[in-house]
Backbone as a printed PyTorch tensor [residue, N CA C, xyz], in Angstrom:
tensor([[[166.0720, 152.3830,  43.8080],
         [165.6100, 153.6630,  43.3070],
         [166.3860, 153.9840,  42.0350]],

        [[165.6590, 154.4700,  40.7890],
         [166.1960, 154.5680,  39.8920],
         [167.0790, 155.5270,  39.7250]],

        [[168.0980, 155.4660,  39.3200],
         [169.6450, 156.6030,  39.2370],
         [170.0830, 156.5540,  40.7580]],

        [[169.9620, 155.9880,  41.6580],
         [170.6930, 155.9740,  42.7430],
         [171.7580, 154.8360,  42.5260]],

        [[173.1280, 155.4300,  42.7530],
         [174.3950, 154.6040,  42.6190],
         [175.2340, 154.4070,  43.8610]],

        [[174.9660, 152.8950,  44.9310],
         [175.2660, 152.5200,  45.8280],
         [176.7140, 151.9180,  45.7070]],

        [[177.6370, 152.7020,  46.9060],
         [178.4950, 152.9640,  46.7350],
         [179.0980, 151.4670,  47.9250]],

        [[180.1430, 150.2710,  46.7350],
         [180.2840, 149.0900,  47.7820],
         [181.0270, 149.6370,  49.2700]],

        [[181.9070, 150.3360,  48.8310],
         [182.5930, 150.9200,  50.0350],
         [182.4560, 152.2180,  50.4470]],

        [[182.1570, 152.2900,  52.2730],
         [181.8230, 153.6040,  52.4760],
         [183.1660, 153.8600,  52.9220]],

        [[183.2770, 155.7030,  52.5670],
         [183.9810, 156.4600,  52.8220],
         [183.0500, 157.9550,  53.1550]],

        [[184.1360, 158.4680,  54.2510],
         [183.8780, 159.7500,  54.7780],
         [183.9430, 160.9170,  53.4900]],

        [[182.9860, 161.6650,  52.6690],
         [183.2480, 162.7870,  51.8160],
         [184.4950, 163.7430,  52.4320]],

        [[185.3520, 164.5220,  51.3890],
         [186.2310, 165.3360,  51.9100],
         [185.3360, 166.2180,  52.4390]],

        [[185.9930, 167.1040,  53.2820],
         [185.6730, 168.2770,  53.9260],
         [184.9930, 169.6590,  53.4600]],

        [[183.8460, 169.9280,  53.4520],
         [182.8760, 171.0010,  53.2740],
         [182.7290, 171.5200,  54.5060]],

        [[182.4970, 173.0490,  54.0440],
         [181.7810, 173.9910,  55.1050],
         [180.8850, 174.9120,  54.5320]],

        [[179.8760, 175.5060,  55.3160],
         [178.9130, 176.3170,  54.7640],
         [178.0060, 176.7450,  55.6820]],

        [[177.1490, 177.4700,  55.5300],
         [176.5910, 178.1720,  56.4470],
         [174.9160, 177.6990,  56.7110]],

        [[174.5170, 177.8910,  58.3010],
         [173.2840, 177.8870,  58.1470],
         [172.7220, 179.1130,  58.0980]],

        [[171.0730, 179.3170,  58.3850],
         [170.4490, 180.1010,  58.0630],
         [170.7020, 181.7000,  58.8380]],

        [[171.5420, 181.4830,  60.3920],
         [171.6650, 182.3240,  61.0720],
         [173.3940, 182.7820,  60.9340]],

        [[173.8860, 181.9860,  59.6500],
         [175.3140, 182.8050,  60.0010],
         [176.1850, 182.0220,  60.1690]],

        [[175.9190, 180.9050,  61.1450],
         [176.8060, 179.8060,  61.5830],
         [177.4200, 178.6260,  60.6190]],

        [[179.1730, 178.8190,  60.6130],
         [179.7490, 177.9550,  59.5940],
         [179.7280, 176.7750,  60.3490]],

        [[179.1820, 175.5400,  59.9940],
         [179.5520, 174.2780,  60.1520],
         [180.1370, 173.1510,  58.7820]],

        [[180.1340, 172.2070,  59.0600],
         [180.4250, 171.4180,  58.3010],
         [179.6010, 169.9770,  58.2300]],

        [[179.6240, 168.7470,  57.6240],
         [178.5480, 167.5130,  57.7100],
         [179.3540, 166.8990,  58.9110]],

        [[180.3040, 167.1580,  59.7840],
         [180.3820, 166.2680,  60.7240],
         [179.3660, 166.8530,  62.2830]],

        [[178.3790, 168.2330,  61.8360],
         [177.5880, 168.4690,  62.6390],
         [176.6550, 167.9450,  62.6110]],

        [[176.3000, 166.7970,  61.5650],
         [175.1860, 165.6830,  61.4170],
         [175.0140, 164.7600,  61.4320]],

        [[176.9100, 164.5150,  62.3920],
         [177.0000, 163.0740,  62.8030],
         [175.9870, 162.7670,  64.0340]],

        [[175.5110, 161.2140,  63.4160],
         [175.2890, 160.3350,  64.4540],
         [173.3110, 160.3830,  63.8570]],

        [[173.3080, 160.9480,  62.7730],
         [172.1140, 161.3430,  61.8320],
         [172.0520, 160.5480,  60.3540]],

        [[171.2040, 160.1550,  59.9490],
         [171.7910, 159.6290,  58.5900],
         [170.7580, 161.1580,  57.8360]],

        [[171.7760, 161.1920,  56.5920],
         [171.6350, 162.5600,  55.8670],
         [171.5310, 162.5540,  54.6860]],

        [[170.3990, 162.8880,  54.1030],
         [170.3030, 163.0850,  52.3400],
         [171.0680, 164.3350,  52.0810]],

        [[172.0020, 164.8600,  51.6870],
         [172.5790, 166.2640,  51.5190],
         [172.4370, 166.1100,  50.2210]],

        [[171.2950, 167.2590,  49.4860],
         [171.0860, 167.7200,  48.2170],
         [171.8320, 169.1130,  48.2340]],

        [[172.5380, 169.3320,  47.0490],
         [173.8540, 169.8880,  46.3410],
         [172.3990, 170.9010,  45.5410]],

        [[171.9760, 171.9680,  45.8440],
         [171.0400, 172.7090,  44.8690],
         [171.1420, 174.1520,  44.4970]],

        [[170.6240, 174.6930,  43.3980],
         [170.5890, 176.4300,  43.4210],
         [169.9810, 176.9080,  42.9730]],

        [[169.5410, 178.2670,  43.2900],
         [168.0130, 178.5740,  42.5800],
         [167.8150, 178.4770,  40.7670]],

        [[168.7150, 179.1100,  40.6450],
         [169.0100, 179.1400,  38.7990],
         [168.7260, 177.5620,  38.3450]],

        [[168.9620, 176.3480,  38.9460],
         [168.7390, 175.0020,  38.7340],
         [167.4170, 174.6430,  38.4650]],

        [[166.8510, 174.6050,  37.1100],
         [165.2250, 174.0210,  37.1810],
         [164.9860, 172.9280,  37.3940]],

        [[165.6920, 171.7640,  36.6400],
         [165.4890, 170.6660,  38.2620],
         [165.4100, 170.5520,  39.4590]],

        [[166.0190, 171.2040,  40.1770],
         [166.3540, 171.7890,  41.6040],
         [164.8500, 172.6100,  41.6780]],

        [[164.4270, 172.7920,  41.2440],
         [163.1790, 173.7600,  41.3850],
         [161.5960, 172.2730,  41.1810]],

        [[161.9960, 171.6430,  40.7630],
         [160.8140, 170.8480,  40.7170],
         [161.1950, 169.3510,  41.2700]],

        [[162.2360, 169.1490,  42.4280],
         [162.8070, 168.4070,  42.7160],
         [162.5460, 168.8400,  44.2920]],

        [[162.6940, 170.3160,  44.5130],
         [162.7400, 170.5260,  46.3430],
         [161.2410, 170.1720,  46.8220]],

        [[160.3350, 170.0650,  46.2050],
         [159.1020, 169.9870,  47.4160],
         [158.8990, 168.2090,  47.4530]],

        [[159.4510, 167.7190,  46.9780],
         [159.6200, 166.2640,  47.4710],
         [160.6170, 166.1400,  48.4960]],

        [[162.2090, 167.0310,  48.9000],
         [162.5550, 167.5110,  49.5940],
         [161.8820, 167.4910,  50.9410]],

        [[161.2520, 168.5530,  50.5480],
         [160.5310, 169.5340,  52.0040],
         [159.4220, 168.2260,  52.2620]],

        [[158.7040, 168.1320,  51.5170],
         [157.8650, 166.1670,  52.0770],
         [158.3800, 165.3400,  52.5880]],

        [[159.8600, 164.5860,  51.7890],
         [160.4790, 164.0040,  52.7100],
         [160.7450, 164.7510,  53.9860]],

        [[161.0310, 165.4920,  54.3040],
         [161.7250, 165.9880,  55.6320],
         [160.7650, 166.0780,  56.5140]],

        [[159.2000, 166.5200,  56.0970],
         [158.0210, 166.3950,  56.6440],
         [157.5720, 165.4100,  57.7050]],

        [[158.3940, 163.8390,  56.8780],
         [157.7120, 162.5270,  56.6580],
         [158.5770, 162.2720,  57.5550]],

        [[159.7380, 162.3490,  57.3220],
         [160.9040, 161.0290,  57.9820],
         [161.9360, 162.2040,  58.7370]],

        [[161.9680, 163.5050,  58.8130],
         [162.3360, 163.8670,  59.5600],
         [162.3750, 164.5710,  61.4160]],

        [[163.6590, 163.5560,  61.7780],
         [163.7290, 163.9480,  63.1840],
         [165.3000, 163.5990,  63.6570]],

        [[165.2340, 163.3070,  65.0500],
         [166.4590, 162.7780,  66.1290],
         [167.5980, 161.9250,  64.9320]],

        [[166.9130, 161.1070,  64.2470],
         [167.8820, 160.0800,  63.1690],
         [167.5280, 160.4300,  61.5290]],

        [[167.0330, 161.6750,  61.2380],
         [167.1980, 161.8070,  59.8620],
         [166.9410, 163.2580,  59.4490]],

        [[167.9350, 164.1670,  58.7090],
         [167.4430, 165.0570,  58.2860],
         [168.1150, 165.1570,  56.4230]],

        [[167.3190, 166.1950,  56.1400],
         [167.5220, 166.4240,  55.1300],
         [168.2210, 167.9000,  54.9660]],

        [[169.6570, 167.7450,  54.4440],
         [170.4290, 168.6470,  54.1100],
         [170.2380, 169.0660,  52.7040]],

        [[169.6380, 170.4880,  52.7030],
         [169.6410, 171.1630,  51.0260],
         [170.4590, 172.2950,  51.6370]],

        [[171.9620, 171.7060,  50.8150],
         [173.2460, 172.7920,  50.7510],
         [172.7710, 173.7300,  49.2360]],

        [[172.2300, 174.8890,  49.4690],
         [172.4680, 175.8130,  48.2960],
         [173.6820, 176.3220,  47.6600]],

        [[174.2410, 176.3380,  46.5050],
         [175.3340, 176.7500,  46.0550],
         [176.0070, 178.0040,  45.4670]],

        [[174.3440, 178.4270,  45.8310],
         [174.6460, 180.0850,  45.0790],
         [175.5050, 180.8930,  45.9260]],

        [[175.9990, 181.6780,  45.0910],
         [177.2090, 182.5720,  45.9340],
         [176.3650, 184.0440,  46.6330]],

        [[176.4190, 184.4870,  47.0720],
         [175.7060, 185.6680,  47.6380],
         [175.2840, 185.2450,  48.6530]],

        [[174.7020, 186.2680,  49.6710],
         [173.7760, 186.2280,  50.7020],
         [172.9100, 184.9260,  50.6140]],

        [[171.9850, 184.5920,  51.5910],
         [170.9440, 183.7460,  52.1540],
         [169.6080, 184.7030,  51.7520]],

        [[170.1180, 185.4690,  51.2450],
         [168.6600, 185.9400,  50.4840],
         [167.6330, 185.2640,  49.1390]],

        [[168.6910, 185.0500,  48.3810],
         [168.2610, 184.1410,  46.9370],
         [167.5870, 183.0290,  47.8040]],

        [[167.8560, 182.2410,  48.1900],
         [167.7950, 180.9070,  48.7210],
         [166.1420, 180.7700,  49.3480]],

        [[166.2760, 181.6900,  50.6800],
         [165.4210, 182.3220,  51.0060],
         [164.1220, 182.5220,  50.4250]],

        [[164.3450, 183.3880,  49.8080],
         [163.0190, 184.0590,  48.5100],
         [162.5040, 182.7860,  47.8950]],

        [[163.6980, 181.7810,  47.2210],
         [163.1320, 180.7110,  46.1400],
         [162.4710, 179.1600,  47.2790]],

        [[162.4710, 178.9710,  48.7510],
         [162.0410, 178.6310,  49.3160],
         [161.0750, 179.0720,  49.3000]],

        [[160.5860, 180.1980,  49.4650],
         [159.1610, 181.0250,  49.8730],
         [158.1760, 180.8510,  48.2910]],

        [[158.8420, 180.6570,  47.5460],
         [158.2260, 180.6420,  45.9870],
         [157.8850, 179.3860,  45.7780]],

        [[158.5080, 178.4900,  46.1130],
         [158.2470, 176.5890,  45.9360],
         [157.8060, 176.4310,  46.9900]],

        [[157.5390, 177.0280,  48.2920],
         [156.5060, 176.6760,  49.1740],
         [157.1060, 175.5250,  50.3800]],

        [[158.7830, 175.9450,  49.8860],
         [159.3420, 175.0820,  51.0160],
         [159.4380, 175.5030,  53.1020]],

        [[158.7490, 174.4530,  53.1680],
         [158.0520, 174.8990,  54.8970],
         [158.9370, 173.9870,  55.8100]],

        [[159.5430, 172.8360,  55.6740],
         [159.8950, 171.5400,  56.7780],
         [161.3920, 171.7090,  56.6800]],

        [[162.6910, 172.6260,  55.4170],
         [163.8680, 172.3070,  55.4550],
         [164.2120, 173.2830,  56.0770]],

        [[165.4150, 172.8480,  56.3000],
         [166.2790, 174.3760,  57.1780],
         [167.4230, 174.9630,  55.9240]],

        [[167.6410, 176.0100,  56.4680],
         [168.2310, 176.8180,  55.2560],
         [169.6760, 176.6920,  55.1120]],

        [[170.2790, 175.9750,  54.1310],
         [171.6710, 175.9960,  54.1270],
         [172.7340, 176.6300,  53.0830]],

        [[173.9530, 177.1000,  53.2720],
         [174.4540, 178.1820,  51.9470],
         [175.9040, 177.8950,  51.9980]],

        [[176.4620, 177.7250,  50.7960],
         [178.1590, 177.5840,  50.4440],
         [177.9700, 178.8380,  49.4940]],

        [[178.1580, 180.0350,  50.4160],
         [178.1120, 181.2300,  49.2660],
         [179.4120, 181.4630,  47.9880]],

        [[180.4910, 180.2660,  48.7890],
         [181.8300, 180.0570,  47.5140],
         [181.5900, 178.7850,  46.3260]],

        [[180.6800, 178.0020,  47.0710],
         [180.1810, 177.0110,  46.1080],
         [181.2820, 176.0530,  46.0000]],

        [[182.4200, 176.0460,  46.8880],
         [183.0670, 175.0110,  46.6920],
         [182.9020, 173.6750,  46.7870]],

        [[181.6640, 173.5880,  47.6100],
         [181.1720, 171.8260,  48.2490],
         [180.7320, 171.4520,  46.8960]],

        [[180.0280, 171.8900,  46.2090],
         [180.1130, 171.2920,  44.3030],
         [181.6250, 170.5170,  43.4530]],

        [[182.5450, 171.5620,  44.1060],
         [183.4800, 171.0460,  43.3940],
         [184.0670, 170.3580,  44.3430]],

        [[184.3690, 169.8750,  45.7300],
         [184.5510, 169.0980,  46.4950],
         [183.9350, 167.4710,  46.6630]],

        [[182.8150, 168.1530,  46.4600],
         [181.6770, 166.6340,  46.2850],
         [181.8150, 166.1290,  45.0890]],

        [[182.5300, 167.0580,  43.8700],
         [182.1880, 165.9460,  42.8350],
         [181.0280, 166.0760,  42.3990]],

        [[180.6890, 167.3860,  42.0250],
         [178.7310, 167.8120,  41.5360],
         [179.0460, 168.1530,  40.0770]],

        [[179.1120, 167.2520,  39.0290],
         [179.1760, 167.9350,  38.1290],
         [177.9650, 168.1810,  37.3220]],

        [[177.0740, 168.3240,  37.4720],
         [175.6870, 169.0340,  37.5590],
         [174.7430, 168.9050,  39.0140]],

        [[173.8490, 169.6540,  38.4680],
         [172.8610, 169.5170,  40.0380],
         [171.7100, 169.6740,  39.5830]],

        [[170.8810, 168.8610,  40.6290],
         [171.4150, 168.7120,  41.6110],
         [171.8420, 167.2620,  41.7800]],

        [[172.5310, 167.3660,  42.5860],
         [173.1530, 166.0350,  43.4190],
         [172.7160, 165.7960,  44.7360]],

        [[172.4760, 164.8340,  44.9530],
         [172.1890, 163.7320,  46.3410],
         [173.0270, 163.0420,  46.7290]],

        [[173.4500, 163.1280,  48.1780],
         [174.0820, 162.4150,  48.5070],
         [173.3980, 161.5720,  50.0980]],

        [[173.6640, 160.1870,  50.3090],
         [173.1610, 159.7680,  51.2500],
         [174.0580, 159.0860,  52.3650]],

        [[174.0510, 159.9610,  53.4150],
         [175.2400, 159.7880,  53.9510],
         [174.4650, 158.6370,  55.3020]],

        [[175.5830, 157.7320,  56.3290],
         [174.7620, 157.0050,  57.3480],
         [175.2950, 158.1610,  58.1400]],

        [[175.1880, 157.2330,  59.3160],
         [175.1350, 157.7950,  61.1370],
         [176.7660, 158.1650,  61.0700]],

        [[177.4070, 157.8400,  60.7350],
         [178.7290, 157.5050,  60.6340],
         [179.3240, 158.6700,  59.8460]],

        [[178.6550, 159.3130,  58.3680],
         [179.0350, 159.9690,  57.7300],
         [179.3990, 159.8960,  56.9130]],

        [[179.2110, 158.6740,  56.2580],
         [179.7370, 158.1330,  55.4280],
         [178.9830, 157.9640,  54.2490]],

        [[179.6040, 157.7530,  52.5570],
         [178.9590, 158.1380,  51.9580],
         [178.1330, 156.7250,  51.1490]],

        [[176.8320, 156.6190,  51.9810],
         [176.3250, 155.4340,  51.3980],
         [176.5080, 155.2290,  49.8560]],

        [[176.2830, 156.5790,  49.1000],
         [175.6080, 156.3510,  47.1200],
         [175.3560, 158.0460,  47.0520]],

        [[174.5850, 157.6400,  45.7250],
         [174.7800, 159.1040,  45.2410],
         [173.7410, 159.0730,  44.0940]],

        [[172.8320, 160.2650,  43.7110],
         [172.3630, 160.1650,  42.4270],
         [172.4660, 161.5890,  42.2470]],

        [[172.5350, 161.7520,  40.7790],
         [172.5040, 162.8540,  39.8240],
         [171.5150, 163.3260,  39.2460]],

        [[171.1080, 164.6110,  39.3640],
         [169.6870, 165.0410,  38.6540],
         [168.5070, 164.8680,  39.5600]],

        [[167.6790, 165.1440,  39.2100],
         [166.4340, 165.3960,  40.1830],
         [165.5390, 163.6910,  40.5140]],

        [[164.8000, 163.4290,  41.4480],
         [164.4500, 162.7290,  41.9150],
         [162.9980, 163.1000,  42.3760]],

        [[162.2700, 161.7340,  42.8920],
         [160.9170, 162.3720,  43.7320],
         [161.5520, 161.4420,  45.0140]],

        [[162.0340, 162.2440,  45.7730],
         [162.6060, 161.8550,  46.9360],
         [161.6660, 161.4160,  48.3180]],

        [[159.9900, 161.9270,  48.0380],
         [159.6150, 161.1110,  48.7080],
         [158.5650, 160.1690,  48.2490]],

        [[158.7230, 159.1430,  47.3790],
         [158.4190, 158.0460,  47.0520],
         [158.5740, 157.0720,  47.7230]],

        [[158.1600, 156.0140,  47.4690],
         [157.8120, 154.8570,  48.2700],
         [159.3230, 154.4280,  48.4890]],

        [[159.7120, 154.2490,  47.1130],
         [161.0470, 153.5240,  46.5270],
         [161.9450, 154.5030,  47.6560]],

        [[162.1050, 155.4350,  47.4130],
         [163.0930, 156.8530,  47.9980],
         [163.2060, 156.4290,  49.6370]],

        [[162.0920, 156.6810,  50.4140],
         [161.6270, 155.8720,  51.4330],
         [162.0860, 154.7870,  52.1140]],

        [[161.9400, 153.8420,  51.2400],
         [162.6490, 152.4950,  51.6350],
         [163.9560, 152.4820,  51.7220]],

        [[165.0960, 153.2610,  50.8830],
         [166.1840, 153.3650,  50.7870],
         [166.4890, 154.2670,  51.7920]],

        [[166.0570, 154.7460,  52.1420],
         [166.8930, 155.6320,  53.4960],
         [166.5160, 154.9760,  54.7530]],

        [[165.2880, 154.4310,  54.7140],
         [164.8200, 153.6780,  55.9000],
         [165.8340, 151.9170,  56.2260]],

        [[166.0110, 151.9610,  55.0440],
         [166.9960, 150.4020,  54.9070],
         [168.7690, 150.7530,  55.7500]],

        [[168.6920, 152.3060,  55.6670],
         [169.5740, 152.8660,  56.2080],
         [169.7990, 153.1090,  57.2970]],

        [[168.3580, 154.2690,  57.5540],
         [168.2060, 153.9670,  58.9700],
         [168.3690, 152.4170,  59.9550]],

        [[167.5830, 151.7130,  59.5810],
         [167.8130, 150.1620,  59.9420],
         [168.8930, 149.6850,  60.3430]],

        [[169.8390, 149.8820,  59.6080],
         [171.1150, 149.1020,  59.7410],
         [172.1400, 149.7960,  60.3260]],

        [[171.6820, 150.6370,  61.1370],
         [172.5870, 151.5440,  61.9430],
         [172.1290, 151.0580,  63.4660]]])
């Protein structure tokens, strides 16, 4: 997949936390034993804006028991922004996620967004691409499924 940068050695990302849609702080080791696209996004991001409904397709497509798709929002405030700009791009299949301090950007190493990250079962950080994607493409597809696979 083009701009995806596969990483020879996996390692565990440092430590993020953030919220889901009801309040609840977790972190990515609540998605162990899942392999995980965690997109780094925010509404103000216009890539991020023509990048999530391939998102919400993938998650459509290939999500369940062994795959979800994490869209960590970075905006600071309430779960309201987030919210609203879901309802505007017509996102229906993701679940709602929020770092209202935005530190998982500067933790992950986001120096623009959005960022992708593709983590296995393990948690570990398969690769990474920068900037927007059509994440559910054939190509996109195969690479997470090659993932799934080998777990």
């Amino acid at each position: 997949m083009k701009g995806f940068v596969s990483f020879p050695k996996l390692e565990a990302p440092d430590p993020v936390s953030f919220r889901n849609a009801a309040g609840e702080e977790l972190g990515l080791d609540a998605f162990k034993g899942k392999v995980v696209l965690l997109n780094l996004w925010a509404t103000w991001c216009g890539p991020c804006r023509h990048e999530m409904p391939a998102l919400d397709r993938l998650q459509a497509d290939l999500g369940g028991p062994d795959f979800e798709v994490v869209a960590l929002s970075l905006d600071k405030g309430g779960m309201e922004g987030p919210k609203a700009f879901y309802e505007e791009v017509g996102v229906t299949n993701l679940a709602l996620y929020q770092d209202p301090s935005a530190r998982a950007g500067v933790t992950l190493g986001a120096f623009g967004l959005p960022l992708t990250m593709l983590l296995d079962k393990e948690g570990r950080v398969v690769g990474r691409l920068v900037g927007a994607a059509e994440w559910d493409s054939p190509d996109a597809k195969a690479l997470i499924k090659a993932v799934l696979e080998r777990e």
